[in-house]
C-alpha positions in Angstrom: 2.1 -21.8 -10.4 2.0 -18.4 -8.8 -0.8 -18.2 -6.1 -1.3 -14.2 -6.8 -3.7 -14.7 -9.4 -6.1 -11.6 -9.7 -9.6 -11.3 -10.1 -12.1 -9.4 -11.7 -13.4 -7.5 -8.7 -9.5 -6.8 -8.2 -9.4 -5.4 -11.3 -12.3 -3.2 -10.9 -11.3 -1.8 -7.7 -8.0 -0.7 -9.5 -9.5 0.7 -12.8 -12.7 2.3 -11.9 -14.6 4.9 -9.8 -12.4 7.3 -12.3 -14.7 10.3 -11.3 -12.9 9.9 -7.9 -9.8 11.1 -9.5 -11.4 14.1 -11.0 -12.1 14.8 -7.2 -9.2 14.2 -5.6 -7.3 16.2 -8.2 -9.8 19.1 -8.1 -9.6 19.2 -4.4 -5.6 18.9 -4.2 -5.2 21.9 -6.6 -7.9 24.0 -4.2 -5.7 23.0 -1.2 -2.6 23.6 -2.6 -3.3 27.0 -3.9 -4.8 27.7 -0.2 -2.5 29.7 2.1 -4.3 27.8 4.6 -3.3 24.7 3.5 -0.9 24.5 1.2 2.0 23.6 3.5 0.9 20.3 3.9 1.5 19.5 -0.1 5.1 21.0 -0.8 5.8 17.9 -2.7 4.9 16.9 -6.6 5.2 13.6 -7.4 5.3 12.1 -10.6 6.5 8.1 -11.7 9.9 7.3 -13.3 9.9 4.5 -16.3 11.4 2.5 -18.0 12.7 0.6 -14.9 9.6 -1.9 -14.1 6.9 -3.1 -16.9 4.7 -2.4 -14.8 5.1 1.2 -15.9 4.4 0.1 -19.6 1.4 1.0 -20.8 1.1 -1.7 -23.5 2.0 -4.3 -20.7 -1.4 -6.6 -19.6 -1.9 -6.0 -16.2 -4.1 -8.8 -15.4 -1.8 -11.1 -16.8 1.5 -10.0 -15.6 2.7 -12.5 -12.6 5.5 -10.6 -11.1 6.9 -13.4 -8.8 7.5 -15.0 -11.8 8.6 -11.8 -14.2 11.6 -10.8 -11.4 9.3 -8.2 -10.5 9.1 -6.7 -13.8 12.7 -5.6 -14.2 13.5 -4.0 -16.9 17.4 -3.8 -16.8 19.8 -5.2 -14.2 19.5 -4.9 -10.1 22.8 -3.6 -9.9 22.3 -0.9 -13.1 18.9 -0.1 -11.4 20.6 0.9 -8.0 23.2 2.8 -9.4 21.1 5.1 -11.5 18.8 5.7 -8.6 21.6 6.5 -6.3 23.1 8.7 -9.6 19.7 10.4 -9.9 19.9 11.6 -6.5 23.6 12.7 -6.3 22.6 14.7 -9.2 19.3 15.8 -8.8 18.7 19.7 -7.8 17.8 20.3 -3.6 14.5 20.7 -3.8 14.2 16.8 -6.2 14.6 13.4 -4.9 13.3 9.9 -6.4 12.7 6.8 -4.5 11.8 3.1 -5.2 8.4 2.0 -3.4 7.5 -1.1 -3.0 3.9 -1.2 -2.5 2.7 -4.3 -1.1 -1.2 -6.1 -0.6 -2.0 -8.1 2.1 -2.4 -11.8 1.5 -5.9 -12.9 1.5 -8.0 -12.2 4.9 -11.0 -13.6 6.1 -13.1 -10.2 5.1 -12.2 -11.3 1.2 -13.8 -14.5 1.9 -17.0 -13.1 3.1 -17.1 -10.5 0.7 -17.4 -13.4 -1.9 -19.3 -15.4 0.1 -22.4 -12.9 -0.6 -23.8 -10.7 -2.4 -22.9 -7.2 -3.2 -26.5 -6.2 -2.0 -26.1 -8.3 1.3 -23.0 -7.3 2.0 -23.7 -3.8 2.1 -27.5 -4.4 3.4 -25.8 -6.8 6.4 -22.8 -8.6 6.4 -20.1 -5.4 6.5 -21.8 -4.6 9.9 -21.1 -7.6 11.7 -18.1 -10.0 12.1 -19.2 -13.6 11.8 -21.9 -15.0 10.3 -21.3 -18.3 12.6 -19.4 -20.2 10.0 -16.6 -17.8 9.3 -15.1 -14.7 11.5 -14.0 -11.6 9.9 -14.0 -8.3 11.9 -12.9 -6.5 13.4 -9.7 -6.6 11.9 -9.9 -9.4 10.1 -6.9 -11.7 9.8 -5.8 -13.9 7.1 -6.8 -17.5 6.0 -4.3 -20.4 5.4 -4.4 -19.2 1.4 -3.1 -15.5 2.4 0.1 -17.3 4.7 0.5 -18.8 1.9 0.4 -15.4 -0.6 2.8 -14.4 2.0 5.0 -16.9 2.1 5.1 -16.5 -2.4 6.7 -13.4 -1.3 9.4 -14.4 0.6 10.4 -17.0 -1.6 10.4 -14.4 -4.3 12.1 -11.7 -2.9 14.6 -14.2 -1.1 15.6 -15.0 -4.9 15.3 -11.5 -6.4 17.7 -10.3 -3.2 20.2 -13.2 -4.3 19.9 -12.0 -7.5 21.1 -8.4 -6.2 17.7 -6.3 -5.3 18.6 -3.6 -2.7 17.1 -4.8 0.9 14.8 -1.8 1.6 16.3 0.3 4.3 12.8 1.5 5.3 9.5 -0.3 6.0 6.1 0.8 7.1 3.0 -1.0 7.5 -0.7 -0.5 8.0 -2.0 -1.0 11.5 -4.4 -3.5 10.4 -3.3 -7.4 11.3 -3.6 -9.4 7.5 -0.9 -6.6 6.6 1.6 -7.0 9.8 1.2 -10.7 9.0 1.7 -10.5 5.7 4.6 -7.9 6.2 5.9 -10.3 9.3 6.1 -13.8 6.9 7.3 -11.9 4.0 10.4 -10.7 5.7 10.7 -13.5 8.1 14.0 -14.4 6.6 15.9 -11.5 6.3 17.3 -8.7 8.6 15.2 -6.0 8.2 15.0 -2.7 10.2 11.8 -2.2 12.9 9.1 -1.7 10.3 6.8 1.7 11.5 3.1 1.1 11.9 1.3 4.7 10.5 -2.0 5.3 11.2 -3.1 6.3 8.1 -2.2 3.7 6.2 -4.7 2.0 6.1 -7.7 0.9 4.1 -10.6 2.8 3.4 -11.7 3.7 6.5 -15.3 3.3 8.4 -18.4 1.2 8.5 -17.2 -1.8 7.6 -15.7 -3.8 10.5 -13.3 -5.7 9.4 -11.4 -2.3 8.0 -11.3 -1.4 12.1 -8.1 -1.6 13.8 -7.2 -3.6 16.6 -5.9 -1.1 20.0 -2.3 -0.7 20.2 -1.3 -2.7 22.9 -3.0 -5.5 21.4 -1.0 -4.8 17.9 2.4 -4.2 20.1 1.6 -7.7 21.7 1.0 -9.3 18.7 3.6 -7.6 17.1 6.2 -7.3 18.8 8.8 -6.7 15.9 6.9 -3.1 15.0 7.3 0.4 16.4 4.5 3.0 16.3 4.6 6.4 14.8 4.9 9.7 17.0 1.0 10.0 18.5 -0.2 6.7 17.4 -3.2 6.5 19.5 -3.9 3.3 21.6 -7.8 3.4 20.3 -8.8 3.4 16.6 -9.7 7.3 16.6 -10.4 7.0 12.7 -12.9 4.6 12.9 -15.1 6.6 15.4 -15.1 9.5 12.8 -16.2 7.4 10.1 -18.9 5.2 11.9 -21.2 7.1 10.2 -20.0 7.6 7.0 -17.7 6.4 5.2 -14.5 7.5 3.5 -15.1 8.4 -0.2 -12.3 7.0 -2.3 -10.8 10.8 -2.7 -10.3 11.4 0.5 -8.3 8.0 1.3 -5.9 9.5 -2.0 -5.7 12.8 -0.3 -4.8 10.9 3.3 -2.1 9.2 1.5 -0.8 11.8 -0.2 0.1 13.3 3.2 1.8 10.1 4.3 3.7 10.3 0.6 4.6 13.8 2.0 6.0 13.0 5.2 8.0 9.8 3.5 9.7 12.4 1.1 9.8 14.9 3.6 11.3 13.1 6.5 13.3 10.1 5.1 15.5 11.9 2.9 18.5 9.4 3.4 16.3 6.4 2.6 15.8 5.7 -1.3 14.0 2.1 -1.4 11.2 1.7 0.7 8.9 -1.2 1.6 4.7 -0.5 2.2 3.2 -3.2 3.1 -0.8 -1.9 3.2 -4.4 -2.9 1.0 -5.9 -2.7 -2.4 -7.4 0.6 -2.1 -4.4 1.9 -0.4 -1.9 1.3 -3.1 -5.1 2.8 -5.6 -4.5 5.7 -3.8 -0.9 5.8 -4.3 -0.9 5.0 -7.7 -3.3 7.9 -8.6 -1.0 10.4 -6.4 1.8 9.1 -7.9 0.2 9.7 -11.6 1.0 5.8 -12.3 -0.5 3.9 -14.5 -3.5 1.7 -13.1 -2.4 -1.3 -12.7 -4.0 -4.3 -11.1 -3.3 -5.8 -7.8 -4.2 -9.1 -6.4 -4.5 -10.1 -3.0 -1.2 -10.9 -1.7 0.2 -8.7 -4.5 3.4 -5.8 -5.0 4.0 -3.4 -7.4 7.7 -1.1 -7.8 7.2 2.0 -8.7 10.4 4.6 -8.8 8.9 8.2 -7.9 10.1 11.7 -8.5 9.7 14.0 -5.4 9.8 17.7 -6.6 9.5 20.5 -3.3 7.4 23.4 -4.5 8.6 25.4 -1.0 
């Protein structure tokens, strides 16, 4: 029995706060439009179906066990590879599509706490502080034995989908935060990946809450000494400081990861399936830029989604 079992609040946090989209797409179209500002969105991006169920509409998101539904595919590994790699030989300069495979953290520590109380003491107390004496989650909370575990249902599972022919991503970027190196680090622990790429940015919604804050880098380099760092990735958590006060509304984390969608396209052009290992609210945000359908994630979950890159200039 698969241990990435969604829940309810997982399912709200992927289906609603709609009127954040209306935001986010309101504010995109002003900042593309803006000589200002529109050379930091020279990319469109729209999904491709009919390769993953997850795509599908009619298909029950809360249902759907993907570890157990080889990931959702809807035709052969090898057929799927060759019409991505056709799409691309084929596809005009300015168009290129891409596989992403957008991956949750197992469960952390800050999960457990968030459960532990109530929505009104959580935000009245409990997101402030780090341990309640009992249990320790921020900052930068780490997973519990459950989310190793998550983890490890991943690596089993992709060990078996690789045998069964799925492309090895040649590309791999992770959130700075700890539960997703961890997660990212068992997952792969088997296979011969390439140095995954911590970004910045990447990240959960940011500020506030301490367990979203990062950990220095020196700390996540020691830790972690498998990763490598973006260009500029600073050695405190810079992003934190500017949201202490406030924090991040959900349509500004879609426009930040937008821009990281932007460099991806922009700068790994050679690179056409792609591992993100990152959180819940993270891959929300990707999904809406993406124009995907909603789709539920659970703690420790993935979802493959083939994207369509167009370059306006």
């Amino acid at each position: 029995m698969s241990l990435l079992v969604p829940t309810q609040r997982d399912r709200v946090d992927s289906h609603e706060d709609l009127d954040q989209d209306e935001i986010y797409f309101q504010n995109l179209l002003k900042l593309s439009e803006s000589e200002t500002y529109k050379h930091e969105f020279p990319w469109d991006f729209s999904p491709v179906d009919d390769y993953f169920v997850q795509s599908d509409h009619s298909k029950d998101d809360f249902s759907f066990r993907y570890t157990e539904e080889n990931f959702g595919v809807t035709k052969p590994w090898s057929t799927i590879i060759q019409e991505i790699k056709e799409l691309n030989k084929n596809a005009p300069p300015n168009v290129s599509y891409k596989v992403l495979f957008l991956a949750r953290h197992g469960e952390g520590w800050h999960n457990i706490a968030t459960s532990k109380y109530s929505k009104d003491d959580w935000f009245a107390k409990w997101r402030f502080v780090g341990t309640d004496g009992e249990i320790s989650w921020g900052p930068d909370a780490n997973l519990t034995e459950l989310g190793i575990d998550q983890a490890l249902e991943n690596k089993q599972a992709w060990n078996q989908q690789l045998d069964n022919g799925a492309p090895l991503p040649s590309k791999f970027y992770v959130s700075p935060l700890q539960r997703s190196l961890r997660t990212l680090q068992y997952t792969w622990e088997d296979q011969p990946i390439p140095q995954p790429i911590v970004l910045e940015h990447l990240r959960e919604t940011i500020g506030v809450h301490l367990c979203h804050q990062r950990s220095k880098k020196s700390e996540i380099k020691s830790q972690f000494p498998m990763v490598d760092f973006e260009e500029d990735f600073p050695e405190h958590d810079e992003l934190a400081e500017k949201f202490s006060k406030k924090r991040e509304e959900l349509n500004e984390q879609f426009l930040r990861i937008n821009k990281v969608l932007q460099d991806i396209f922009t700068k790994d052009k050679d690179h056409q399936f792609i591992s993100i290992t990152s959180h819940a609210g993270t891959i929300r945000a990707f999904i809406t830029v993406i124009g995907h359908r909603k789709f539920t994630i659970p703690t420790g979950g993935m979802i493959p989604i083939v994207v369509k890159g167009t370059r306006k200039n």
